[in-house]
C-alpha positions as a printed NumPy array, in Angstrom:
array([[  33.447,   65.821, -118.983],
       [  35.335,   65.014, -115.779],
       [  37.423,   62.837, -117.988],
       [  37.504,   64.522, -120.965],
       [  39.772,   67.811, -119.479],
       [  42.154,   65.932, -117.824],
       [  42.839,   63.953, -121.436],
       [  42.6  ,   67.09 , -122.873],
       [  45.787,   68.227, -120.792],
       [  47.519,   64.917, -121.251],
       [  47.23 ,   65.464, -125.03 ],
       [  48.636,   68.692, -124.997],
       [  51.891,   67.412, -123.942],
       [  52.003,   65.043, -127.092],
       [  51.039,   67.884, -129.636],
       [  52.643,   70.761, -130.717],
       [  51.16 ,   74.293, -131.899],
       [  51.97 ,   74.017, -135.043],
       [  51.751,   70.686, -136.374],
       [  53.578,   69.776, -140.126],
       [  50.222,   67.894, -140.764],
       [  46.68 ,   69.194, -140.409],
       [  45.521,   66.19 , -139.364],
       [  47.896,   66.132, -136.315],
       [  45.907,   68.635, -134.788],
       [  43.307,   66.244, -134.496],
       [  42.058,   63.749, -132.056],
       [  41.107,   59.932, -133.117],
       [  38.08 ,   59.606, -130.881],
       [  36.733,   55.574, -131.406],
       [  33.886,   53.769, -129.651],
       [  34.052,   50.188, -130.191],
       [  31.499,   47.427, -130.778],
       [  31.027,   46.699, -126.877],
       [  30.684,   50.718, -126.008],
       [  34.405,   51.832, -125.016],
       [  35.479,   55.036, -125.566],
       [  39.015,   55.949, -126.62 ],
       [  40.801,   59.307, -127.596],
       [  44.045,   58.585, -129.074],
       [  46.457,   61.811, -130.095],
       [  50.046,   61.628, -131.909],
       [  52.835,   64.002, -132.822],
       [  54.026,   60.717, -135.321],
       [  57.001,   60.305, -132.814],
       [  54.78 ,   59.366, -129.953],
       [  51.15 ,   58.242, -129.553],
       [  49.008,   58.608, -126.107],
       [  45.496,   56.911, -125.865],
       [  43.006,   57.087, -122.925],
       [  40.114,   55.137, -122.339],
       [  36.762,   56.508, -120.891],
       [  35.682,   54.567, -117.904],
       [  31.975,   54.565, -118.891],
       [  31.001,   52.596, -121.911],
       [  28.543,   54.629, -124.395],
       [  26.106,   52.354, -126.255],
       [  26.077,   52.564, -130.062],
       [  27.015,   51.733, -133.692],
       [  31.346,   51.216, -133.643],
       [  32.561,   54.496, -135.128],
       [  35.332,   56.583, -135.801],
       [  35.933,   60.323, -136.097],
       [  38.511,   63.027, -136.127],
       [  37.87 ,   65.889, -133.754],
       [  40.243,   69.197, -134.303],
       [  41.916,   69.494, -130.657],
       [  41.742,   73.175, -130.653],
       [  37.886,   72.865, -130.976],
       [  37.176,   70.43 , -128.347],
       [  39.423,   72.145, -125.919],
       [  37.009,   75.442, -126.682],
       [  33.775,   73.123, -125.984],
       [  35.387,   71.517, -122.962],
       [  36.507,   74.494, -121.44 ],
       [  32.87 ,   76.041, -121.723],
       [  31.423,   73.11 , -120.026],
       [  30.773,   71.879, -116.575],
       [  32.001,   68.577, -114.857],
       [  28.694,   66.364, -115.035],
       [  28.643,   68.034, -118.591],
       [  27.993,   65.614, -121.772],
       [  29.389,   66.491, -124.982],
       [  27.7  ,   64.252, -127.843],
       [  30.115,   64.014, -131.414],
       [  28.743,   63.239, -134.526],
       [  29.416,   63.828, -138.209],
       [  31.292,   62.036, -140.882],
       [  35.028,   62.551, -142.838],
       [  34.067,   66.089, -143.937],
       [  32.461,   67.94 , -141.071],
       [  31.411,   67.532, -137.057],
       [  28.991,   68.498, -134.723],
       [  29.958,   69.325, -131.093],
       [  26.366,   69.422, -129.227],
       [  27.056,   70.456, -125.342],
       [  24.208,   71.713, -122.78 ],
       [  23.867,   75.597, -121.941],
       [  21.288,   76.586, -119.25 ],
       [  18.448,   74.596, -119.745],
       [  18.958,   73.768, -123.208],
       [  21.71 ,   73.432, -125.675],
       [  23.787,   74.194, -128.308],
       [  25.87 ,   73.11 , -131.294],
       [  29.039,   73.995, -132.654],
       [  29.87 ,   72.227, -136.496],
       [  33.537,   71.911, -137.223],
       [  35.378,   71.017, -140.247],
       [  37.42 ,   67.367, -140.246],
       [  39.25 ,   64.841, -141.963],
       [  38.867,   61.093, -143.297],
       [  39.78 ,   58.897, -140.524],
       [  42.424,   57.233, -142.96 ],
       [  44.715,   59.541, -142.752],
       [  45.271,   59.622, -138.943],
       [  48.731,   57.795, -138.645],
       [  48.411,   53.51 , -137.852],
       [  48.77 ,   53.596, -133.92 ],
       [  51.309,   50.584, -133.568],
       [  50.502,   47.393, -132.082],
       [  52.979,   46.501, -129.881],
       [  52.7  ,   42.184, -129.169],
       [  54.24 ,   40.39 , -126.696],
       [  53.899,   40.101, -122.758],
       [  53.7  ,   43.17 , -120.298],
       [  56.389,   43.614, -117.729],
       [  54.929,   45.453, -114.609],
       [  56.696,   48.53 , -113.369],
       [  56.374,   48.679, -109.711],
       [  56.185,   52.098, -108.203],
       [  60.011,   52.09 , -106.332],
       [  60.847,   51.495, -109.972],
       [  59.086,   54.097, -111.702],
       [  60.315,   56.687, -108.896],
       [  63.759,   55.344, -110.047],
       [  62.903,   56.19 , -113.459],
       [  61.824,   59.559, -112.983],
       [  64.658,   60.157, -111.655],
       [  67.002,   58.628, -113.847],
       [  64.832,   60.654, -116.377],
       [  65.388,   63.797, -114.492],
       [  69.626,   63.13 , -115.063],
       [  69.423,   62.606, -118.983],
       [  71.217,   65.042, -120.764],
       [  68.527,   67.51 , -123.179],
       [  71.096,   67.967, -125.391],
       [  70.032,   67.375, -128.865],
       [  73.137,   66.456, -130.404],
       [  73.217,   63.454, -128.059],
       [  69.773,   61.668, -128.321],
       [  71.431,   58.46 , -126.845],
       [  71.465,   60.697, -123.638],
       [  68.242,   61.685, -123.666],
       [  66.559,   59.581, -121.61 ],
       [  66.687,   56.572, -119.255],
       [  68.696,   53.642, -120.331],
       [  67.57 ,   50.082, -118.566],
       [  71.018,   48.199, -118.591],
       [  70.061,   44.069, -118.518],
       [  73.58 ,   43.335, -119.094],
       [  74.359,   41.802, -115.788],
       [  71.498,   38.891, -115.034],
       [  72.207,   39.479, -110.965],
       [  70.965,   43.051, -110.952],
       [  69.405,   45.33 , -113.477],
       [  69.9  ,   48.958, -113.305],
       [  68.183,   52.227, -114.423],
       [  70.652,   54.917, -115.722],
       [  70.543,   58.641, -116.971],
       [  73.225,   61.188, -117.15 ],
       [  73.934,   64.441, -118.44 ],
       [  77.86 ,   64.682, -118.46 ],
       [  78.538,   66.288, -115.599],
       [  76.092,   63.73 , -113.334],
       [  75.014,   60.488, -113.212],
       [  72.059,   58.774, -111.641],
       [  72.014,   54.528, -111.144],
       [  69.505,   52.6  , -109.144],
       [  69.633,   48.247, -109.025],
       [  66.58 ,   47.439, -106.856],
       [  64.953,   45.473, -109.47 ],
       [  64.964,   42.528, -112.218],
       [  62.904,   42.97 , -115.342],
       [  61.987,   40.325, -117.918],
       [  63.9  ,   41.747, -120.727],
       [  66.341,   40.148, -122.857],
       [  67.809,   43.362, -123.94 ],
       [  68.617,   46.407, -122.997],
       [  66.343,   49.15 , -123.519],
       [  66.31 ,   53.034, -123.863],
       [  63.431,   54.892, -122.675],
       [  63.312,   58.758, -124.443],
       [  62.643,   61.668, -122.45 ],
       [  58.99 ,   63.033, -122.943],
       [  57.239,   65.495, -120.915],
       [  53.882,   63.044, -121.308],
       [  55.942,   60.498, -118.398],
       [  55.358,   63.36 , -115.824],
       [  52.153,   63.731, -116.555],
       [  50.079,   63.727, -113.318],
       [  46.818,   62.17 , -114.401],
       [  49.281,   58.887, -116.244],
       [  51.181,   58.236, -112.719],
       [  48.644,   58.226, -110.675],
       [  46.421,   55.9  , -112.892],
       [  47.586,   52.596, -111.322],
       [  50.761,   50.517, -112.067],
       [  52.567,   51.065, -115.14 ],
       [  53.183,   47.844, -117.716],
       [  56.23 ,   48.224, -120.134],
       [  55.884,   46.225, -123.67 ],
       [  58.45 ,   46.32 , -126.262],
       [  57.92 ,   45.863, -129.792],
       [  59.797,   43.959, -132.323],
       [  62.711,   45.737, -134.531],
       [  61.081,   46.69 , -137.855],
       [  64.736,   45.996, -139.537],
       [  67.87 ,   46.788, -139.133],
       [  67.794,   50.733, -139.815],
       [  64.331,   51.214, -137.169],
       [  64.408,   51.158, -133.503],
       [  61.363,   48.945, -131.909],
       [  58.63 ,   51.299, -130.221],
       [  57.916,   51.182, -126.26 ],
       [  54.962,   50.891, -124.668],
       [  54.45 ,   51.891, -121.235],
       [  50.56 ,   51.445, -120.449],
       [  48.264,   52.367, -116.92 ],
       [  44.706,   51.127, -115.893],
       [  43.412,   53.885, -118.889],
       [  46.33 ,   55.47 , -120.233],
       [  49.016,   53.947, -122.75 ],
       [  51.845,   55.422, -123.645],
       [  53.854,   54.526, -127.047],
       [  57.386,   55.946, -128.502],
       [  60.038,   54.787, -130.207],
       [  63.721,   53.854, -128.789],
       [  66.868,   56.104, -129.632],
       [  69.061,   53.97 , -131.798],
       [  72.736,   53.549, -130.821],
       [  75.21 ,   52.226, -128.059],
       [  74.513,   54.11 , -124.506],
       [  78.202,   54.322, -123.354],
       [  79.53 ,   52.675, -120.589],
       [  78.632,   54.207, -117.544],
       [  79.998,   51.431, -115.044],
       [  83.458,   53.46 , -115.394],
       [  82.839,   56.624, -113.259],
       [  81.192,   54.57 , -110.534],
       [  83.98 ,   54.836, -108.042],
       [  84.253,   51.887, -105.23 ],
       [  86.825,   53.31 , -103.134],
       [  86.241,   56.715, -101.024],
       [  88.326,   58.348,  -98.509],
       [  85.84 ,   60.414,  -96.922],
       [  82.384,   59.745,  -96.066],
       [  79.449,   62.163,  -94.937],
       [  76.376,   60.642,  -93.839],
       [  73.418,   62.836,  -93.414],
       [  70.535,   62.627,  -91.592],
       [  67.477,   61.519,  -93.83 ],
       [  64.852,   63.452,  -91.912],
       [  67.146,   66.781,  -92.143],
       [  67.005,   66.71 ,  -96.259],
       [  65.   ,   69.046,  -96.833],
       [  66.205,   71.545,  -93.962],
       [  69.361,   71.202,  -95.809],
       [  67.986,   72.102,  -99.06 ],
       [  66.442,   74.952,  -98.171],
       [  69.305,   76.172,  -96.138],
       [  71.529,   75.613,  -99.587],
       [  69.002,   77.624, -101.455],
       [  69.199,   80.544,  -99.343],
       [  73.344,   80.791,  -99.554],
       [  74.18 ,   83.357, -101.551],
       [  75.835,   82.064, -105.077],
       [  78.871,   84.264, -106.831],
       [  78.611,   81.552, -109.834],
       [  76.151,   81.699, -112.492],
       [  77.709,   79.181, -114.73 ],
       [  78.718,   76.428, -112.475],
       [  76.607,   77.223, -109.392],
       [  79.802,   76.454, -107.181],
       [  79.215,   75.068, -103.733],
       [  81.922,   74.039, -101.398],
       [  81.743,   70.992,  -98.816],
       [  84.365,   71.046,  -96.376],
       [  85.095,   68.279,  -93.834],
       [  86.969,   69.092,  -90.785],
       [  86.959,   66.369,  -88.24 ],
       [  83.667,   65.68 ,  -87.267],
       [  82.709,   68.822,  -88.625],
       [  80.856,   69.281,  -92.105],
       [  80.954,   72.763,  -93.322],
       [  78.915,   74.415,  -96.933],
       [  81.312,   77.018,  -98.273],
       [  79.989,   79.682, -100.28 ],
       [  80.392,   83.664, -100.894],
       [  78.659,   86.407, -102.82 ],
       [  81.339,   87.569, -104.432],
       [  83.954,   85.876, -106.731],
       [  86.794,   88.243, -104.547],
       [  85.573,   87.058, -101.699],
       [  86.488,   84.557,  -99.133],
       [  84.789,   81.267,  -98.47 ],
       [  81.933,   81.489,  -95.79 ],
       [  81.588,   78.415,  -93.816],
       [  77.694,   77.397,  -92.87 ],
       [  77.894,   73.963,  -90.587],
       [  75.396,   71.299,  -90.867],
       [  73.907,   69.691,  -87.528],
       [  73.27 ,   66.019,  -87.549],
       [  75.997,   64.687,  -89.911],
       [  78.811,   61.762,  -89.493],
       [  81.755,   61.616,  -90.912],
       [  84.777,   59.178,  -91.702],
       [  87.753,   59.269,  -93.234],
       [  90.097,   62.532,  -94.106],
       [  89.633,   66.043,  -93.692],
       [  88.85 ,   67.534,  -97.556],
       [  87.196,   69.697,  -99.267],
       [  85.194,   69.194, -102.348],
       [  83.391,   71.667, -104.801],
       [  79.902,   70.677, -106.717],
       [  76.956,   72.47 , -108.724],
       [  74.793,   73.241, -105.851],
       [  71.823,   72.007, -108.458],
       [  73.008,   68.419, -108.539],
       [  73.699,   68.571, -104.832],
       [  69.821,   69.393, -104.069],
       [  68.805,   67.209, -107.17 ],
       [  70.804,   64.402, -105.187],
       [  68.971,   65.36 , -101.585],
       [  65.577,   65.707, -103.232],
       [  66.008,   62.201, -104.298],
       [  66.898,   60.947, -100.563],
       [  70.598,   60.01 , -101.42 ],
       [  71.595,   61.083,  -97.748],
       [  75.044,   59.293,  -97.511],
       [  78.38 ,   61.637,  -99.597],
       [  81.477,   60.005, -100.431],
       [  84.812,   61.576, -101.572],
       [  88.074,   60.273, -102.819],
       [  89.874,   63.336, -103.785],
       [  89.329,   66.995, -105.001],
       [  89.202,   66.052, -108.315],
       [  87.46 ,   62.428, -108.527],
       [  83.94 ,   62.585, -108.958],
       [  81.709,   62.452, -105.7  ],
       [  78.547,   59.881, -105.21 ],
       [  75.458,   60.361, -103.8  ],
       [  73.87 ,   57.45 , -102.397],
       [  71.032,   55.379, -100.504],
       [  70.449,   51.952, -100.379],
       [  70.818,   50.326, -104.173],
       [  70.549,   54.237, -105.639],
       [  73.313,   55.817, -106.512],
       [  74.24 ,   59.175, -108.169],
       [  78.02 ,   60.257, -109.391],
       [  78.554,   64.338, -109.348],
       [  81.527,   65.87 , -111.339],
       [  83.484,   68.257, -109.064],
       [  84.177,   72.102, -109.959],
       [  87.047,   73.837, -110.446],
       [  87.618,   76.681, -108.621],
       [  90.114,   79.813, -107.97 ],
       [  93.442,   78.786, -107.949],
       [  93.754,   80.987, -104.855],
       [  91.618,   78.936, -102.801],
       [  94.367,   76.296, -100.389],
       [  91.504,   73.743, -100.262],
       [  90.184,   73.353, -103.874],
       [  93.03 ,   71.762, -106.324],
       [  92.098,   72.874, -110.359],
       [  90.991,   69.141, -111.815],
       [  90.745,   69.008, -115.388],
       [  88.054,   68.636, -117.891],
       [  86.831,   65.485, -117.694],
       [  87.539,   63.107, -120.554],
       [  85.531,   59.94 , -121.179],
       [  84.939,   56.807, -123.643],
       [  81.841,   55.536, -124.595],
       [  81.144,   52.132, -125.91 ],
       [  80.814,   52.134, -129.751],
       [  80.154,   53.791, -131.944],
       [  79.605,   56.678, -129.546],
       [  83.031,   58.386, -130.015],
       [  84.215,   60.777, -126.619],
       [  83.056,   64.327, -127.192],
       [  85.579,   67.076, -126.347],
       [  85.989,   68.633, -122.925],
       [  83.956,   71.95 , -122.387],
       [  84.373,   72.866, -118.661],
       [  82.261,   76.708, -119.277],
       [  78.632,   74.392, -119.679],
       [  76.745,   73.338, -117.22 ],
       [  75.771,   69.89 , -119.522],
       [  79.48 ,   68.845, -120.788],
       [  80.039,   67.186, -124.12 ],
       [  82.031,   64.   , -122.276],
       [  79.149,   61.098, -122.485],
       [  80.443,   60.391, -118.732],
       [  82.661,   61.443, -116.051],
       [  85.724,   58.975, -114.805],
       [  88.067,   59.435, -112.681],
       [  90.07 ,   62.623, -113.433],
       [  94.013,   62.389, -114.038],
       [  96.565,   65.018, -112.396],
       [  97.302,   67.658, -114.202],
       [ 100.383,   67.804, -116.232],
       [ 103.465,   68.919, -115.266],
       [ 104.81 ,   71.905, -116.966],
       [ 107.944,   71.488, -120.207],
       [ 109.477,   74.39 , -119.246],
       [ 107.23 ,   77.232, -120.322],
       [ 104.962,   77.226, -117.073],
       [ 104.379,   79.597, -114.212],
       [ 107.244,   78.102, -112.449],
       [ 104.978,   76.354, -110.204],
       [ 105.164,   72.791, -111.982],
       [ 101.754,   73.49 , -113.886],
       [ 101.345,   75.309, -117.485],
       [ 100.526,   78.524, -117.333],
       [  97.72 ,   78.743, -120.047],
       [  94.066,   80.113, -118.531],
       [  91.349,   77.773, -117.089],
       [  88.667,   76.729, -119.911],
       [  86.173,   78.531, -117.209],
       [  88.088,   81.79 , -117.368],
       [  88.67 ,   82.006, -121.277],
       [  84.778,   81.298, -121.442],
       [  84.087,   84.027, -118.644],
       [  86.393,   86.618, -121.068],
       [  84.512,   85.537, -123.567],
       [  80.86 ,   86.165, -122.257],
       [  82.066,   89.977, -121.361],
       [  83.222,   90.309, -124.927],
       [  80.122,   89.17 , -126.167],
       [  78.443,   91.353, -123.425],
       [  80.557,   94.605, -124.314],
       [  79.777,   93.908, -128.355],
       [  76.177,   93.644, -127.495],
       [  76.042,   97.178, -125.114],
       [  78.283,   98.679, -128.291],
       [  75.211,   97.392, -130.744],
       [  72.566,   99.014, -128.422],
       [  74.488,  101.806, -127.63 ],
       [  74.805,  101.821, -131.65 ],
       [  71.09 ,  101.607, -132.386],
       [  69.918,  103.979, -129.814],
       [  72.015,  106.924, -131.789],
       [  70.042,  105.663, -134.676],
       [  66.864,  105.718, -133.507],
       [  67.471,  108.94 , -131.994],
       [  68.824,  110.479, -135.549],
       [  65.216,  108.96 , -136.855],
       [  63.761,  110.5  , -134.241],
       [  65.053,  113.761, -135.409],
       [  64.34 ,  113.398, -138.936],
       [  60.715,  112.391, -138.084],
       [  60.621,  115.817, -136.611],
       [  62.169,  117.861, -139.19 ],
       [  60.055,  116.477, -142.035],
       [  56.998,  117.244, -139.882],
       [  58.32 ,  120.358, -139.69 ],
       [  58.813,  120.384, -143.341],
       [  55.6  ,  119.457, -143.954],
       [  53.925,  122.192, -141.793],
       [  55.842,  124.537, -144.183],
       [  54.895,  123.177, -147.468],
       [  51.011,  123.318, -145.741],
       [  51.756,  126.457, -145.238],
       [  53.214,  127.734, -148.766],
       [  50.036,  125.873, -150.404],
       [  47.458,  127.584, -148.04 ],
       [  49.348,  131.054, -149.225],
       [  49.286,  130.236, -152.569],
       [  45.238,  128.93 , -152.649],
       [  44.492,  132.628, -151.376],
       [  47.097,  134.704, -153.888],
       [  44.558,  132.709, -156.521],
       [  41.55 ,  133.802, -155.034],
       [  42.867,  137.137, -155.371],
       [  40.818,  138.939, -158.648],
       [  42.909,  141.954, -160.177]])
């Protein structure tokens, strides 16, 4: 049983609720001819088997045990607990201990047959050591969620250069790379995004080993295998071109602000106590000013920049001023990338430490602000046949694959503001007019139903009302007949 509810939890990360199948919300629980134990569960995207460490002597076997049930058994039960499953393709029996005896809970099942054919995935095992499976979680923690661009969504190992492989995931609007390693693969590889790689029980179960499969054909991406001492791990790769992320990774800086890697977390915290005026873009300034480092941030969207220093910092390079999503800024810290460097207001900013790196996109802000010049959206290229995606500068996650280096803005034909720039509306402030329009149409519709359900309201009493009177009538009319002449 002390096994048992930990795989219990692990599997609920690979099934869902409600399951297209009915035999999806079952567990393959198989005992082989030397004793093992293993519990295998799958969604048909993904598959996750444990292995028991004890081996259980018997007859090889194979059931399928509704999850729901067993969950309702385990739960009941105590760790030194023994839960013995028996039964055949139409029904099983649960027996567990209660007090001083025990009981027995029959459940209906399936024929084995029809749990999906876990893949075997041949071939030798590449070990993951733990630097780079922290790199991966990471990397994993960048990749965009957005559905419309599975290729994003998840962590793409990039083999293309021999001298140094890298780990990559990014959202649009950041970008996470570590090199530390060197992996036998031939290929480059995508790993998908599944809540089952943060599982607690999986990464602290010994080194992982990564196995790719063969390509089925042409139209079928090969599955991946990531395996621990008891756990293994299988899903299939995205299929398509991850674009080409080497062009935002910016070699030349102007600035540089080196932070001190014991102070991290003092500095998160102290950014998650400034108070933030944007919801959308979670602005945060960082100012440099000699060998002074300043956070700029205010309350209000009229109001003026606050400066907060920061102790223990070195700088080189120009005074500027830069603005970033404060959530990639901690993401960045949390991670340890201690050392900031700037080229210009509009060119996106790394993060970095050692051979990890990660690239932030920076924010435009009010155009009344001396130190914050209005970049564009950012507009990128992927390799094909992943085709740019149009600039949206109101979302948090942008459409653009990746960020490069941002162009000045154009100068106006004639029709500006008389300042040399057009004079059409930042993307961020149509968007904002746009959410209060939305917001006012909504309070209109409440505002709307509330005078309904208030007229209801009123009916409901008038036809009580109503009906008091017709009680009444009747009752009048039951005595007038009881009345003999």
């Amino acid at each position: 049983m002390q096994e048992l509810k930990p795989a219990l939890t692990g599997f609920g990360k690979v099934l869902h609720r409600h399951q297209p199948l009915p035999v999806l919300n079952h567990i393959k629980v198989e005992r082989t001819k030397d004793g093992w134990i293993a519990l295998t569960a799958t969604d048909l995207d993904v598959f996750a088997t444990v292995r028991l460490e004890q081996p259980v002597e018997g007859e090889p076997v194979a059931l399928l045990v509704p999850l729901d049930d067993l969950q309702k058994v385990a739960k009941s039960c105590g760790k030194t607990d023994i839960i013995n499953i028996a039964g055949d393709e139409k029904s099983i029996s649960l027996q567990y201990p209660v007090g001083t005896g025990s009981m027995e809970t029959k459940v209906d099942s399936l024929p084995v047959d029809e749990f999906p054919s876990i893949p075997q995935i041949k071939g030798d095992s590449i070990p993951l050591p733990d630097a780079l499976r922290s790199s991966l979680h990471e990397a994993l923690d960048c990749a965009s969620t957005d559905q419309t661009r599975l290729i994003l969504n998840g962590a793409f190992i990039d083999v293309s250069d021999r001298k140094g492989h890298y780990i990559v995931g990014t959202n649009g609007s950041h970008l996470y790379a570590s090199n530390s390693f060197s992996l036998a693969l031939k290929d480059s590889i995508i790993i998908p995004t599944h809540r089952f790689l943060g599982f607690k029980e999986f990464n602290n179960d010994g080194e992982w080993q990564l196995k790719l499969g063969e390509k089925p054909d042409k139209d079928t991406p090969p599955y991946v295998q990531l395996t621990s001492r008891r756990w293994r791990f299988i899903t299939k790769q995205h299929d398509g071109n991850y674009p080409n992320w080497r062009q935002v990774v910016v070699s030349e800086f102007s600035s540089t602000v080196t932070l001190d890697v014991e102070t991290l977390d003092a500095v998160i915290k102290t950014i998650e106590r400034l108070p933030e005026h944007d919801a959308v873009n979670h602005t945060l300034g960082f100012e440099i000013k000699g060998k002074q480092v300043n956070l700029l941030c205010k309350a209000d969207k009229e109001a003026k920049w606050t400066p907060v220093e920061l102790k223990d910092v070195k700088t080189t390079g120009k005074d500027t001023t830069v603005y970033l999503n404060r959530i990639y800024v901690m993401k960045a810290l949390s991670f340890g990338l201690n050392q900031l460097d700037i080229t210009d207001p509009r060119s996106p900013v790394r993060f970095s430490h050692e051979k990890r790196q990660m690239i932030v996109m920076p924010i435009r802000v009010d155009a009344d602000s001396p130190a914050s010049p209005a970049p564009p959206t950012p507009v990128a290229k992927a390799e094909p046949p992943q085709p740019a995606a149009p600039p949206q500068a109101a979302q948090e996650e942008r459409k653009p694959t990746i960020m490069p280096r941002q162009p000045t803005p154009a100068a106006s034909n004639g029709n500006g503001n008389g300042n040399g720039h057009q004079a059409e509306k930042p993307a961020l402030e149509i968007a904002v007019e746009q959410v209060e329009a939305v917001k006012a149409s909504i309070k209109s519709a409440v505002g709307g139903l509330n005078d309904l359900l208030d007229t209801l309201k009123q009916v409901q009493r008038e036809q009580k009302t109503t009906d008091k009177e017709v009680q009444s009538v009747r009752s009048t009319l039951e005595k007038l007949q009881s009345v003999k002449l």
